[in-house]
C-alpha positions in Angstrom: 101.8 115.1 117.3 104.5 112.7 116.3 106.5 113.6 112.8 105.9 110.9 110.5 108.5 109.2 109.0 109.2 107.7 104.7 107.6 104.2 106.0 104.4 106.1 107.4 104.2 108.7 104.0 103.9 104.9 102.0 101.3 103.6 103.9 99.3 106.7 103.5 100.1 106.4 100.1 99.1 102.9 99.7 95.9 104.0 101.2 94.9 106.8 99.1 95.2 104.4 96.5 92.8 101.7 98.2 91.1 103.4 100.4 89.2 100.2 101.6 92.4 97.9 101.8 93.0 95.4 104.2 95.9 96.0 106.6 97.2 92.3 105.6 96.8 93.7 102.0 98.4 96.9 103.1 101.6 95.0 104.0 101.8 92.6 101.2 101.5 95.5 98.5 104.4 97.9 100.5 106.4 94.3 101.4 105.8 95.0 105.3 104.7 92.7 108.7 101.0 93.0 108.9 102.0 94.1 112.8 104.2 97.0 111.7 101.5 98.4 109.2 98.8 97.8 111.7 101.1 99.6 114.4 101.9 102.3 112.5 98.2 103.1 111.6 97.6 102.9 115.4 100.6 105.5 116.2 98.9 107.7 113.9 95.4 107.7 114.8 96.2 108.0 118.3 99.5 110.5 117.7 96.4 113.2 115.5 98.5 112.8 112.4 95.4 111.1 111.1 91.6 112.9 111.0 88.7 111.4 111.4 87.4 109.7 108.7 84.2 112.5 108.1 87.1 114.7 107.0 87.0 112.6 103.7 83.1 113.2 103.1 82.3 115.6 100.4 79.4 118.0 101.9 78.0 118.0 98.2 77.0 114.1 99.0 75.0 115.3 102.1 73.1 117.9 100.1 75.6 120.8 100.8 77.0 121.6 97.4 77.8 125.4 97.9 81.4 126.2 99.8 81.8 129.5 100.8 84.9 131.6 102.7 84.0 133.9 105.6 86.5 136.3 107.0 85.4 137.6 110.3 86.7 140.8 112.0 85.9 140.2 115.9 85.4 142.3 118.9 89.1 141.9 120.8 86.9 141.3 123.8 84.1 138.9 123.0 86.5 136.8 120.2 86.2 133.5 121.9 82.8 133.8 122.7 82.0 134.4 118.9 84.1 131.6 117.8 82.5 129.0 120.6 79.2 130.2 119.0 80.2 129.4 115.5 81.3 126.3 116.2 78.2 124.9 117.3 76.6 126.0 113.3 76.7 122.5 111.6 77.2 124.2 108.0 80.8 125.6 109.5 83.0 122.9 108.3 86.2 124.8 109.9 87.3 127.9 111.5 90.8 129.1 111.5 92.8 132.0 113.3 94.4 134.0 111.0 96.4 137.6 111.0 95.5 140.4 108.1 92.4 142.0 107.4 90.4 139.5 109.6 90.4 137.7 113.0 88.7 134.0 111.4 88.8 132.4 108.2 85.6 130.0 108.0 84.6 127.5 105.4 80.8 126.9 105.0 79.5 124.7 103.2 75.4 125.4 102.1 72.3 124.0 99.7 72.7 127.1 97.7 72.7 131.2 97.7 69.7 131.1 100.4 70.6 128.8 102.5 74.2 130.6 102.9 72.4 133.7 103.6 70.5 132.0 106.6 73.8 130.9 107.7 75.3 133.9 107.3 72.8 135.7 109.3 73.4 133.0 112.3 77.0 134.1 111.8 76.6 137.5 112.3 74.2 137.3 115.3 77.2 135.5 117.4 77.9 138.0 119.9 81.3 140.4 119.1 81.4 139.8 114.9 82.1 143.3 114.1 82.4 142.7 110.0 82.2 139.9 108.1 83.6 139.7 103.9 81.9 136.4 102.1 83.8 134.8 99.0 81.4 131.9 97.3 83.7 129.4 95.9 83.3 129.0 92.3 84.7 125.9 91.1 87.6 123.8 93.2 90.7 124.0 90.9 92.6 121.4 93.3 91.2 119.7 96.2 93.0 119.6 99.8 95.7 117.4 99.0 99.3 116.7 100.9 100.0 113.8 98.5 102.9 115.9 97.3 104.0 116.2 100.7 103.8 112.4 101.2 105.6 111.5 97.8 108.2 114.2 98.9 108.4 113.0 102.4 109.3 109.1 100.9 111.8 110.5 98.3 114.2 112.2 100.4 114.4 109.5 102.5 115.4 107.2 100.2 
């Protein structure tokens, strides 16, 4: 993954703001070609420094307004398999590796309490989950963000 650059952080910027802007609009608002805007959103697609654009859906608009936080202790042995198993659960929305008390971090999103239990049980059954600890998230105090980052990123370089 390529490190992006101030002129990169702006147009990120520029499209948080206007999410459904034009690249000719992009590059008359930030004073740029319409080439170097549209070649720089290319770089970053292709480079991973930009997601898919699903990574933006909130899972309470597809009927999934419960997000929960699994920690998973794991056989040392059957780790991978577990985690391969997980993956394929549609209402785990990501799985990390982490060190401390567990072995994977996983965000779920659910319908409510029931439904998470169901998922929770399909969680459990993947082979070589020794223990699992559930936190339900109450209330999001401040959604994934790395505008800072990005307004950071185009200060310094200035």
């Amino acid at each position: 993954m390529r490190s992006l650059d101030a002129t990169d952080a702006r147009i990120l910027l520029a499209l948080d703001a206007d999410p459904d802007a034009t690249v000719v609009a992009l590059a008359e608002r930030l004073s740029m070609s319409r080439n170097t805007v549209q070649a720089r959103l290319r770089r970053m697609r292709e480079s991973g420094a930009l997601g898919a654009y699903s990574r933006r859906l909130e899972p309470a608009a597809l009927g999934y307004p419960l997000m929960a936080f699994m920690t998973l202790s794991l056989s040392q042995r059957e780790g991978d398999l577990a985690a391969r198993q997980i993956v394929r659960i549609p209402e785990v929305v990501e799985i990390l590796a982490t060190t401390g008390d567990g072995d994977l971090l996983v965000r779920i999103v659910a319908e409510d309490t029931a439904d998470l239990y169901r998922i929770t049980n399909l969680v459990v059954a993947a082979p070589g989950v020794v223990r699992t600890s559930t936190s339900i998230v109450l209330h999001e105090v401040a959604p994934n963000s790395v505008d800072g980052l990005l307004r950071r990123h185009t200060a310094e370089s200035r």
